[in-house]
C-alpha positions as CSV (number, residue, x, y, z in Angstrom):
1,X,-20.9,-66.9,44.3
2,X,-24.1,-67.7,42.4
3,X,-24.2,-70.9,40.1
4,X,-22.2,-72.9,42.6
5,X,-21.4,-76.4,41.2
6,X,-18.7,-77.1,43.6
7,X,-18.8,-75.8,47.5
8,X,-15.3,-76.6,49.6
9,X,-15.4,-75.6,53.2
10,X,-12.3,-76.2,55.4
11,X,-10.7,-78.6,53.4
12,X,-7.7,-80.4,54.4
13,X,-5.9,-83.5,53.8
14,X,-3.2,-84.8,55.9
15,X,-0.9,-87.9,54.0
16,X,1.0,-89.5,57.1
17,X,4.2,-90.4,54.7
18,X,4.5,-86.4,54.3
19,X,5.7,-84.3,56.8
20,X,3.3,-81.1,55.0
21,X,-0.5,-81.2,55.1
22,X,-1.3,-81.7,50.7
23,X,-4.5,-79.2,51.2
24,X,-4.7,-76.5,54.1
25,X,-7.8,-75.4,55.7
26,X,-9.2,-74.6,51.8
27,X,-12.3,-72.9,51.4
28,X,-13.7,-72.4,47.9
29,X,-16.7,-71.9,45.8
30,X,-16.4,-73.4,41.8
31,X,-19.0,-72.5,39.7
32,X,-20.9,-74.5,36.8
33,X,-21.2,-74.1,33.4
34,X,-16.9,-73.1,32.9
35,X,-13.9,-74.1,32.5
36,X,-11.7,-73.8,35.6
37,X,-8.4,-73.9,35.3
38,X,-6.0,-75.9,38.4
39,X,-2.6,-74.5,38.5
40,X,0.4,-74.6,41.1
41,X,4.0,-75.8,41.1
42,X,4.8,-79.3,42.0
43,X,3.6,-80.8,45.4
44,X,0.5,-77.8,45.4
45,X,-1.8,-80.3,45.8
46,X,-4.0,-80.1,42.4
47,X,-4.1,-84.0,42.3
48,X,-5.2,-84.5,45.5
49,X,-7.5,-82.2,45.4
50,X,-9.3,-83.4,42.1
51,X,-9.0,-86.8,43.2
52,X,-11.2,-85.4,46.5
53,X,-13.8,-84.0,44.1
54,X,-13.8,-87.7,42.3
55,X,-14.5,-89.3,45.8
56,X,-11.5,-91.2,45.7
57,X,-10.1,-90.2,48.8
58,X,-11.4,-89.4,51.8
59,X,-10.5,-85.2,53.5
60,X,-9.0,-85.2,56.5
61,X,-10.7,-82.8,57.6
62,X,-13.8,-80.4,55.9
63,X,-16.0,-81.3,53.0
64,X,-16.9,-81.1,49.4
65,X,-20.6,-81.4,48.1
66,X,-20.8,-81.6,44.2
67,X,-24.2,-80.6,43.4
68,X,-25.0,-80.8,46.9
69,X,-24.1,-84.4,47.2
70,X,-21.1,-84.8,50.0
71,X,-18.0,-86.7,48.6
72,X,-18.2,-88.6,51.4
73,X,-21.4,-89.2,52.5
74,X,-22.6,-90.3,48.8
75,X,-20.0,-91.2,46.8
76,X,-21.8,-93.4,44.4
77,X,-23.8,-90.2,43.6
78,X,-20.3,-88.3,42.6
79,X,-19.0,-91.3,40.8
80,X,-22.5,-91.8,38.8
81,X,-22.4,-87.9,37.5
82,X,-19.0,-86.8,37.3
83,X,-15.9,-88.0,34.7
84,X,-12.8,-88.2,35.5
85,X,-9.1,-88.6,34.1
86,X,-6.3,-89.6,36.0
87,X,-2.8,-87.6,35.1
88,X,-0.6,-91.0,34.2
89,X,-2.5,-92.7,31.9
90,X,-4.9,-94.9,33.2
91,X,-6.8,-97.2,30.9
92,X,-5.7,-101.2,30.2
93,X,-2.7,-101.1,27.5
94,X,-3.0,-104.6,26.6
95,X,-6.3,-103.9,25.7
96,X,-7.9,-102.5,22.5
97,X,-9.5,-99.0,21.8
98,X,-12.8,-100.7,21.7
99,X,-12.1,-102.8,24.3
100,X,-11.5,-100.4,26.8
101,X,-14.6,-98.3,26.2
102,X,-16.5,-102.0,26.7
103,X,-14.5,-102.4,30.1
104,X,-15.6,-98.4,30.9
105,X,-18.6,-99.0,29.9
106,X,-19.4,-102.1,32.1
107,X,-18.1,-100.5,35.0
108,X,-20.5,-97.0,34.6
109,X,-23.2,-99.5,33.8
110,X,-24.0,-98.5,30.5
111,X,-26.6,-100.7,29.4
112,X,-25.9,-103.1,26.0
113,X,-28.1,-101.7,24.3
114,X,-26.9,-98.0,24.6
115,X,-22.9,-99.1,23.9
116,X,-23.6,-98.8,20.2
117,X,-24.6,-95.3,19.9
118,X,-22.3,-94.4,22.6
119,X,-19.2,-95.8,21.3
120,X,-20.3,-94.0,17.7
121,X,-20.3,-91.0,19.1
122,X,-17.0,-90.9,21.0
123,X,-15.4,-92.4,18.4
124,X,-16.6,-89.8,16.1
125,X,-15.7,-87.2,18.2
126,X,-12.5,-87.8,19.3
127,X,-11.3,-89.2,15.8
128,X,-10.2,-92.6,16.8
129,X,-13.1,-94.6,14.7
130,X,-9.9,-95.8,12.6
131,X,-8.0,-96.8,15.8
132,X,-10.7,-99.1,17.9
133,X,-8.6,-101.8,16.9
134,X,-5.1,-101.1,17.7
135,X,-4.3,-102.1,21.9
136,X,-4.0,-98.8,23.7
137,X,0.0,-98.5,23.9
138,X,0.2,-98.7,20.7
139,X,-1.2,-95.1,20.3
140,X,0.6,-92.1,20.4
141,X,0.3,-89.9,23.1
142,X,-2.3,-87.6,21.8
143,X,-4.1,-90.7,20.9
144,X,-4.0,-92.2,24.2
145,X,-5.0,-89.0,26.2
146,X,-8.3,-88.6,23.5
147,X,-9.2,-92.3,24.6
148,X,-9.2,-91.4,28.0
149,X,-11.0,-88.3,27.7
150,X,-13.9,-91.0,25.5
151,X,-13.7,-93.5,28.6
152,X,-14.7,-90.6,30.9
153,X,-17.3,-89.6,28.8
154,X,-19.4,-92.7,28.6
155,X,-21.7,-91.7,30.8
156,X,-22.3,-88.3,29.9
157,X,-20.9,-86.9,33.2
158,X,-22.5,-83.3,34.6
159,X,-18.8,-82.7,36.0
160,X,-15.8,-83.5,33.6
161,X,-12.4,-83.7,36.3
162,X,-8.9,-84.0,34.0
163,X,-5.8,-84.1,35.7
164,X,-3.3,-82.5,33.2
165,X,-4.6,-84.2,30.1
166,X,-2.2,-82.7,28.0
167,X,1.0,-83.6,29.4
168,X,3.3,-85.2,26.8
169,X,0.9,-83.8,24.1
170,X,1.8,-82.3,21.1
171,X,0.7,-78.9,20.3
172,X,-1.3,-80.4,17.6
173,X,-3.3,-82.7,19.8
174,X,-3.8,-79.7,22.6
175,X,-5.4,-77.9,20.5
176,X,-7.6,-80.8,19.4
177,X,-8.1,-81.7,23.2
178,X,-9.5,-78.0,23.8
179,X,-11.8,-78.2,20.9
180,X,-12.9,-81.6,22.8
181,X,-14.0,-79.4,26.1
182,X,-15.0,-76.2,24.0
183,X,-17.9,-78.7,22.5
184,X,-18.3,-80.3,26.3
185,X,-19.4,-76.8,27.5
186,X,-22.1,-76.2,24.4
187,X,-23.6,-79.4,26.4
188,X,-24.1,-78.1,30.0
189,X,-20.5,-80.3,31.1
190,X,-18.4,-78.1,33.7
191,X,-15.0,-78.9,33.5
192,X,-11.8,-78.9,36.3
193,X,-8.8,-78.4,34.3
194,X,-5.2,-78.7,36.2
195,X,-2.5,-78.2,34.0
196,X,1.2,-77.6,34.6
197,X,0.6,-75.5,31.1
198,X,0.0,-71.4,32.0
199,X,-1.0,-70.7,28.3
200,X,-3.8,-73.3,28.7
201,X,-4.9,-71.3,31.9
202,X,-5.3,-68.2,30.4
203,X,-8.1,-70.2,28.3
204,X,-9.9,-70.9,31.3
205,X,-13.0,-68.8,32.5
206,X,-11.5,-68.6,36.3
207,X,-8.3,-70.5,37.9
208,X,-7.6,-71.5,41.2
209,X,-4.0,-70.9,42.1
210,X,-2.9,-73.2,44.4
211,X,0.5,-73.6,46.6
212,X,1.5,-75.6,49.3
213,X,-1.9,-77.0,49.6
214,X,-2.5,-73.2,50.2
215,X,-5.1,-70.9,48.2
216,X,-3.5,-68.3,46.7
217,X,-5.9,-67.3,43.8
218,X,-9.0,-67.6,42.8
219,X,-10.2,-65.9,39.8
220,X,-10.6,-64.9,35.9
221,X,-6.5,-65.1,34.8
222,X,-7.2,-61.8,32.7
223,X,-7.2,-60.1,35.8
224,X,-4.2,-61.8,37.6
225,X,-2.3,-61.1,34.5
226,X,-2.9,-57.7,35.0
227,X,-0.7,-57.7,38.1
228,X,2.5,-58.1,35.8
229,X,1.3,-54.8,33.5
230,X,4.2,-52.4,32.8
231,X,6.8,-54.9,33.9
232,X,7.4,-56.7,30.8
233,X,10.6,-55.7,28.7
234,X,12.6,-57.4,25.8
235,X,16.0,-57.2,25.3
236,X,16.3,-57.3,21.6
237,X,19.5,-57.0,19.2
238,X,22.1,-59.3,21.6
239,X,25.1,-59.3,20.2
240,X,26.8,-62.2,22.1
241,X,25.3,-65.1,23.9
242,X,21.8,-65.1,24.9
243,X,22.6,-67.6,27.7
244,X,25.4,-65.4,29.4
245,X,23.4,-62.3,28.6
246,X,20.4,-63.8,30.4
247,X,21.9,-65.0,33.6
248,X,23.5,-61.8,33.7
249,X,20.0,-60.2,33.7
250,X,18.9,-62.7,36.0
251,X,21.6,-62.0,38.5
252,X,19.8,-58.3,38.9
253,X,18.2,-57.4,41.9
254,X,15.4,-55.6,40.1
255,X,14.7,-58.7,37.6
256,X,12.2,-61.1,38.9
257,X,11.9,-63.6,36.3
258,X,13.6,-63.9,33.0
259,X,13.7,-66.8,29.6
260,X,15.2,-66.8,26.2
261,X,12.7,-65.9,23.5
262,X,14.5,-66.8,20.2
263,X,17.1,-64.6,19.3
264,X,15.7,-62.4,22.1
265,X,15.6,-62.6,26.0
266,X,12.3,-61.6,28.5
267,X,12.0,-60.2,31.2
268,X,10.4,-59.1,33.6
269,X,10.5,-56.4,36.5
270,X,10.4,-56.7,40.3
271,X,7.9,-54.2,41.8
272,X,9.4,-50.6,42.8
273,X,12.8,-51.9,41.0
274,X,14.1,-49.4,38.6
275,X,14.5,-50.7,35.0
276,X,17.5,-51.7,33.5
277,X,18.3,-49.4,30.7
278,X,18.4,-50.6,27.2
279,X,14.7,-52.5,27.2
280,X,11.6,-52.3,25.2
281,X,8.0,-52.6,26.9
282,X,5.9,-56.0,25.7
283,X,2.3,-57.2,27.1
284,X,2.5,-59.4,30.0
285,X,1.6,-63.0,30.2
286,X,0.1,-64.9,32.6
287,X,3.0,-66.7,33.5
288,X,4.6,-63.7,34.4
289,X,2.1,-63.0,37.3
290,X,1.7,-66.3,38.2
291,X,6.0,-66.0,38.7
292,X,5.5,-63.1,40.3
293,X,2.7,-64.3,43.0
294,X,4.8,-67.4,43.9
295,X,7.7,-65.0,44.8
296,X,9.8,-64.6,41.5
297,X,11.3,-67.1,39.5
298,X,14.8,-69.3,40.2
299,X,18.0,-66.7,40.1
300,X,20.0,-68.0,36.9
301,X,23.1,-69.7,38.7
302,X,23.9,-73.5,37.9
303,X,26.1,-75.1,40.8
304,X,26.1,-77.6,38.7
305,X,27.8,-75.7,36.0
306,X,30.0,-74.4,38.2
307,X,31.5,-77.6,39.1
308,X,32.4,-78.9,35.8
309,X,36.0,-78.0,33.6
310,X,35.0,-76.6,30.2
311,X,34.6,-79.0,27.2
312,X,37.8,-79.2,25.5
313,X,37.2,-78.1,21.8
314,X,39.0,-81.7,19.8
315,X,35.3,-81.8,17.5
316,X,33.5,-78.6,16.5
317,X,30.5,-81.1,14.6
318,X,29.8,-83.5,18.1
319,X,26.6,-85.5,16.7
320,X,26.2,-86.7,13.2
321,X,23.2,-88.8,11.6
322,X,23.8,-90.0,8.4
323,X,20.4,-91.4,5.9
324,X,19.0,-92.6,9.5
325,X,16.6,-95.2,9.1
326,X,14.2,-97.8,10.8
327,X,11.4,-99.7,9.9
328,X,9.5,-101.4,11.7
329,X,8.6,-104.9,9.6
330,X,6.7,-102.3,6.7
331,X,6.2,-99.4,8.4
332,X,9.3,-96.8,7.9
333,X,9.6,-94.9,11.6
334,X,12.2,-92.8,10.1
335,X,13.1,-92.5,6.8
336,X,16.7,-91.2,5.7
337,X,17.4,-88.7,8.3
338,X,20.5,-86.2,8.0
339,X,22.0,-83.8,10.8
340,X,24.6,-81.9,12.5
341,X,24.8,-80.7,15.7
342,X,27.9,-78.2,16.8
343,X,30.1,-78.2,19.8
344,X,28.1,-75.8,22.6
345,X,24.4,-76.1,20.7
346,X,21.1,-76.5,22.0
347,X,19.5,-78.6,18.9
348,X,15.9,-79.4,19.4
349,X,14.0,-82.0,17.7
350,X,10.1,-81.5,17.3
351,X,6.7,-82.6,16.0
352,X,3.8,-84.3,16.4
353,X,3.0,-87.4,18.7
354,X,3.8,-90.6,16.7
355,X,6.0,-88.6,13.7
356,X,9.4,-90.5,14.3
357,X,11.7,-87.8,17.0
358,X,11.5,-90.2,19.7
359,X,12.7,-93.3,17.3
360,X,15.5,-90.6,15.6
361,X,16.4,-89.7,19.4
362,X,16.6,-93.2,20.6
363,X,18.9,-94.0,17.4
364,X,21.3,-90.9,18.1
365,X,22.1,-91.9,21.5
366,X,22.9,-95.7,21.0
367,X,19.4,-96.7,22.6
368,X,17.8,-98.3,19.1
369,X,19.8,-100.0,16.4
370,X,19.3,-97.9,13.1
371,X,17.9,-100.3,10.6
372,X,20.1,-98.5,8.0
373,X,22.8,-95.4,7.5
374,X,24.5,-94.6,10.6
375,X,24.8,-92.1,14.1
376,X,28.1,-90.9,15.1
377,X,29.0,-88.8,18.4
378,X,32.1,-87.2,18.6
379,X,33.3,-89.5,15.6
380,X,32.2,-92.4,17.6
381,X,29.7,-95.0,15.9
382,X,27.4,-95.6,18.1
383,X,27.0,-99.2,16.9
384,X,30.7,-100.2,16.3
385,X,32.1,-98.5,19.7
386,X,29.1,-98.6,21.7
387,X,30.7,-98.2,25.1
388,X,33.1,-95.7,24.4
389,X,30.3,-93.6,22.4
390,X,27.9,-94.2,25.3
391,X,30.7,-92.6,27.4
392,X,29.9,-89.5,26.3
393,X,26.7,-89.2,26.5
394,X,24.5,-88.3,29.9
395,X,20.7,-89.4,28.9
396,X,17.7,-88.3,30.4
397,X,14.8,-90.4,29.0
398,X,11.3,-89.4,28.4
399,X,9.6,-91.7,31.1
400,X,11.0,-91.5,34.4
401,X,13.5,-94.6,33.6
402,X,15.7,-95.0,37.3
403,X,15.0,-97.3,39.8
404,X,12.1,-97.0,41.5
405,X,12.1,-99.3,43.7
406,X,15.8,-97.8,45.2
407,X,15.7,-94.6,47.4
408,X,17.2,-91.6,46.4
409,X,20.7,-92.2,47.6
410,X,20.8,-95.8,45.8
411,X,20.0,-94.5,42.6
412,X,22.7,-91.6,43.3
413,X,25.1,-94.5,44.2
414,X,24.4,-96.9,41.4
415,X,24.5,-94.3,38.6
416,X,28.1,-92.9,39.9
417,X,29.2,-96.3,39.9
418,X,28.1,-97.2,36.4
419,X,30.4,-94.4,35.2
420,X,33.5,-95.5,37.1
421,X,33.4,-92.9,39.8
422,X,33.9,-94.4,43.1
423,X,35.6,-93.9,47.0
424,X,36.1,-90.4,48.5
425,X,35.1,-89.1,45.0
426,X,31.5,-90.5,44.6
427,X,30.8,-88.9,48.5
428,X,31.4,-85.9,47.4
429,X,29.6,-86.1,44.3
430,X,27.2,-87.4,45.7
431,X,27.0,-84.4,48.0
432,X,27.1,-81.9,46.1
433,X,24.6,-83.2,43.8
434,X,21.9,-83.8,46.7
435,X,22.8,-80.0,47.9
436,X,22.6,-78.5,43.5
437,X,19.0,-80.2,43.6
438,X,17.9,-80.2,47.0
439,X,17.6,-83.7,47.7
440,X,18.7,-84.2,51.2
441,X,15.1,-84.3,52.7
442,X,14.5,-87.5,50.1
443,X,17.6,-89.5,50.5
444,X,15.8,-92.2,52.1
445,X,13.0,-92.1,49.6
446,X,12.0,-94.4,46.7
447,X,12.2,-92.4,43.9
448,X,8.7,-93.8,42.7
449,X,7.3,-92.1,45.3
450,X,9.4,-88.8,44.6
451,X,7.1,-85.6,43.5
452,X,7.5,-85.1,39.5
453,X,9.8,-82.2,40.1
454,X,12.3,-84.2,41.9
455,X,11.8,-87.1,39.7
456,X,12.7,-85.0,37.1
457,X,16.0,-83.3,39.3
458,X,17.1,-87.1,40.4
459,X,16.6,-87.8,36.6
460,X,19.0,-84.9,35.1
461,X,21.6,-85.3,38.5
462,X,22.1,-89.0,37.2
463,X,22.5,-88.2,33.7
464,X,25.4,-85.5,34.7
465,X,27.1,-86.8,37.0
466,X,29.9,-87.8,34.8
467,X,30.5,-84.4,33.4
468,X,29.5,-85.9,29.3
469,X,30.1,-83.4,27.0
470,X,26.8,-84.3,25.4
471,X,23.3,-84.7,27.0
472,X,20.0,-86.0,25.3
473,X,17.3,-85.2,27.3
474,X,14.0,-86.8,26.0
475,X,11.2,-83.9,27.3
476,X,13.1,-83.3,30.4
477,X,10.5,-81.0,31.5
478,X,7.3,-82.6,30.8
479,X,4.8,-81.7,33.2
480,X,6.7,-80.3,35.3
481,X,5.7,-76.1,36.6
482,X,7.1,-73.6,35.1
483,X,9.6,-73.0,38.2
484,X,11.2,-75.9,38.0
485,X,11.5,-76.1,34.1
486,X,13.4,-72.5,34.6
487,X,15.7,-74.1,37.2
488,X,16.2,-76.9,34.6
489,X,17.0,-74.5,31.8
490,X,19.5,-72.7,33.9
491,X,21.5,-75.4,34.6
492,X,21.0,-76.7,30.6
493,X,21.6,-73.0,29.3
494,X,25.2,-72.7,31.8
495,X,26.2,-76.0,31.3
496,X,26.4,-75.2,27.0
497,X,28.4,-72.1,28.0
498,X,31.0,-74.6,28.8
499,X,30.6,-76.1,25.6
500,X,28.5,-79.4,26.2
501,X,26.2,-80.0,23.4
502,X,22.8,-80.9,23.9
503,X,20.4,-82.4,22.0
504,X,16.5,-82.6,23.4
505,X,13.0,-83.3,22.3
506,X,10.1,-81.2,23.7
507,X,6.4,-80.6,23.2
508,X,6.5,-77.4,25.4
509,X,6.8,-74.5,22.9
510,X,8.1,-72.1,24.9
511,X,10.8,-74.4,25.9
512,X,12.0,-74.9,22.2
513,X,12.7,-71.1,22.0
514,X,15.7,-71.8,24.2
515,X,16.7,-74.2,21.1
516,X,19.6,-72.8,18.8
517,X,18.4,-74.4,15.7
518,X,15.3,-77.0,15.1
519,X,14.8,-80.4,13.3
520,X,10.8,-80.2,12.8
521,X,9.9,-83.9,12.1
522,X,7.0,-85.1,10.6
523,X,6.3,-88.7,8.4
524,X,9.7,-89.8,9.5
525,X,11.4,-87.2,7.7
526,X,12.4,-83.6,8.6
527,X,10.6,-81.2,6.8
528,X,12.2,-78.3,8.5
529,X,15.6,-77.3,10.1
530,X,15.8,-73.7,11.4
531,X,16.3,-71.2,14.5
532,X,13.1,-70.9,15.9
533,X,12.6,-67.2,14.8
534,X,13.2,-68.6,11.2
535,X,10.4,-70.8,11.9
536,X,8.0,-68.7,13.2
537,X,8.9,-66.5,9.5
538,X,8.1,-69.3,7.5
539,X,4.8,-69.9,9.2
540,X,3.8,-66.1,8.9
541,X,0.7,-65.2,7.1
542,X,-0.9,-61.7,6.2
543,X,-3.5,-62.6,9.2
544,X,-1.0,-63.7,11.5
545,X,2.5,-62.1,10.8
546,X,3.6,-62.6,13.8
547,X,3.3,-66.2,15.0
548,X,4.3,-67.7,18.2
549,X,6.3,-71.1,17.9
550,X,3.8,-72.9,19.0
551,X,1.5,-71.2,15.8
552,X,4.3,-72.0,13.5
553,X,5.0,-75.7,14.7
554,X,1.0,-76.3,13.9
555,X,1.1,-73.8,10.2
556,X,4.0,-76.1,9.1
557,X,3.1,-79.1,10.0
558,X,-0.5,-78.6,8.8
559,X,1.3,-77.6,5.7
560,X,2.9,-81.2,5.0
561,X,-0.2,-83.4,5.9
């Protein structure tokens, strides 16, 4: 390959707390100049290996030379000329904008007299000239991932590295965050880009598709996508429910992969399998090939599901805000906030990083005392009964929020007990949770140490365990591959066909479209409440008349700012 920034030869790396090599006997050529895009499920082994190209860990076995210095061998060399951005955020919160570019600066040894211009410039360009003053976690999350970005810019680096920088990020601040790297490349910076989000690898110049530490891809996406052509179909004008319809179509031998797309479902085919009847042909995406090479997508049955009694139908209106309000000291968070959701809906609330969902959530499900108006469930006030509201609710927070410190099988026993389920019954929960979520090789685990999609799985097993008849689940899926986030959705989509109610915040578009209706928030008020194909109509133009969610979410709040 000419133009070689990057040259891997028979990499491997061996962690002796893991009974699977991270990166096997890898062998790859990355050129300069692009953007190359990192993709795999969980437990691939993206992070390790862009934390090899950083020089921060040593290979097992093999070698990497960046511009024909070795990562091991010169190190300093790697660290002087490349950038790079850890996936959990990793810059001082305590500590203001400004003062963390100082800190950065000191340790790249960026000389006093250069900070000036330096910090100018960054600033400038990633917007936060207004912000140096406020301590980093008191940004939002867009915010927080564009300092990052500035802190491993300060040295202008040849070699940019970001480990999923836009995880938790809004689509508003995603699309800032690509305009970031598309001005990076007019500047001679390469940049390795993993992401967990396929639409942001089909805006890479070549991906690496990585599994089980395993190589299975290397190339431009255009042409994996390619692999999927003619095997795309929607099943338009359902007449029942797209949930049951779906896992119908997912229980097909000839459907490999399938999700809800608004009012419609997609699917696509297995190869040699004869199409259902009843379809209509769309383009492929790269997600569907991506399904495809990793050996199909999920099934669409929910053990979990299966092991619950149907909600009993005493309230059809199950959650109830009523003029919702909280300031903090002079700044309103959310201003006079009114909803319903119904018995058996998926209601999703959305917008930008910092616009008040997380506060509203928080207030809906007891978490945050409303500084005014009220938040019922199941005619419960949340701050008169408290316990016997909480009852009903199973919560899965935004920030992995169980004990981390406690193994698997602790957390699975403390949770169970917190909700009165004890004895013979809490074994056999128990069991049958680790064997819904395949858990059994991580009993023994901490679950700090847990990959993300089983953080994620421990997180949603103790938040159902009770059988609620209401979940909130604050971005459940955040970060997570798109596997896992269709195993998730299967157990989410079956578990409302037995009438729980869920209400969940999201910054993953595609994700919304499982959504029955929409609060769009923005300013601390909601500016929109729709179906998500109502949406995407109200953000139509004559240039764009057909807009994807993710389109519509950024037309409509653009709209109100």
């Amino acid at each position: 390959m000419t133009n070689t920034l990057i040259d891997i030869r028979n990499l491997s790396k061996i962690f002796l707390e893991k009974p699977e090599p991270a990166l096997q006997n890898l062998t790859v050529q990355i050129p300069g100049g692009k953007i190359v895009g990192l993709i795999g499920p969980d437990g691939a082994g993206k992070t390790t290996l862009i934390r090899l190209m950083a020089a921060l860990l040593i290979p097992t076995t093999g070698s990497i030379q960046i511009a024909g210095k070795d990562t091991v061998q010169d190190p300093e060399a790697i660290h002087a000329f490349s950038g790079y951005m850890p996936q959990k955020f990793g810059l001082y919160e305590d500590l203001s904008v400004e003062q963390n570019l100082n800190l950065y600066a000191d340790l790249k040894g960026v000389e006093e007299k250069d900070k000036p211009d330096a910090f100018a410039k960054l600033l400038d360009f990633t917007g936060l000239h207004s912000f140096q003053d406020r301590l980093a976690k008191n940004l939002s999350g867009g915010m927080k991932q564009k300092l990052g970005l500035a802190c491993a810019l300060l040295k202008k680096p040849s070699v940019l590295l970001l480990d999923e920088p836009s995880v938790g990020v809004d689509p508003i601040s995603r699309k800032e965050l690509w305009k970031m790297v598309y001005e990076l490349l007019k500047e001679g910076i390469s940049v390795i880009w993993s992401t967990a989000y396929l639409d942001e690898a089909e805006k890479c110049d070549t991906v690496l598709l990585l599994n089980s530490g395993k190589l299975l891809y290397q190339g431009d996406p255009k042409e994996l996508t390619q692999q999927a052509q003619g095997r795309a179909y929607l099943k338009t004008n359902i007449s029942g429910s797209r949930r049951a319809e779906l896992s119908r179509y997912l229980r097909d031998e000839a459907v490999m992969d399938g999700v809800i797309q608004g009012k419609d479902i997609r699917l696509v085919i297995k190869k040699g399998k004869k199409t259902p009847e009843g379809l209509q042909k769309t383009s492929p995406r790269f997600e569907d090939a991506f399904i495809d090479m990793l050996g199909g997508g999920p099934g669409g049955e929910s053990k979990l599901a299966d092991l619950r009694a149907p909600v009993p139908s005493r309230h059809e209106t199950v959650i109830v805000a009523e003029e919702l309000t909280k300031k903090f000291n002079a700044f309103t968070a959310v201003d006079h906030v009114n909803l319903e959701v119904q018995r058996g809906e998926v209601f999703g609330l959305l917008g930008p990083n910092g616009a008040g969902k997380s506060t509203t959530f928080k207030m809906m499900c007891g978490l945050l005392r409303p500084t005014s108006g009220k938040a019922l469930v199941n005619d419960l006030d949340l701050q008169k009964a408290p316990g016997l509201a909480r009852s009903q609710i199973g919560y899965m927070s935004q920030k992995f929020s169980l004990y981390g410190q406690m193994s698997v099988l602790q957390n699975l026993q403390f949770f169970s007990g917190i909700y009165n389920i004890s004895g013979k019954k809490q074994n056999a929960m128990i069991d049958q949770i680790v064997e819904i979520f395949d858990l059994k090789h991580y009993l023994g685990v901490s679950a700090e140490l847990l990959p993300l999609g089983f953080k994620q799985r421990l997180s949603l097993a103790c938040s159902a365990m009770h059988d609620p008849p209401i979940l909130f689940l604050d971005e459940p899926t955040s970060g997570v591959d798109p596997i896992t986030r269709r195993e998730f959705w299967n157990h989410i989509n079956a578990l409302v066909e037995k009438g729980v109610t869920v209400m969940v915040t999201t910054h993953f578009m595609d994700e919304a479209e499982y959504c029955d209706r929409i609060a769009l928030i923005y300013g601390g008020k909601v500016i929109n409440m729709d179906s998500p194909d109502a949406l995407k109509s109200k953000a139509s133009t004559p240039d764009n008349p057909n807009p994807t969610l993710e389109e519509a979410f950024i037309n409509l709040i653009e709209a109100h700012q």
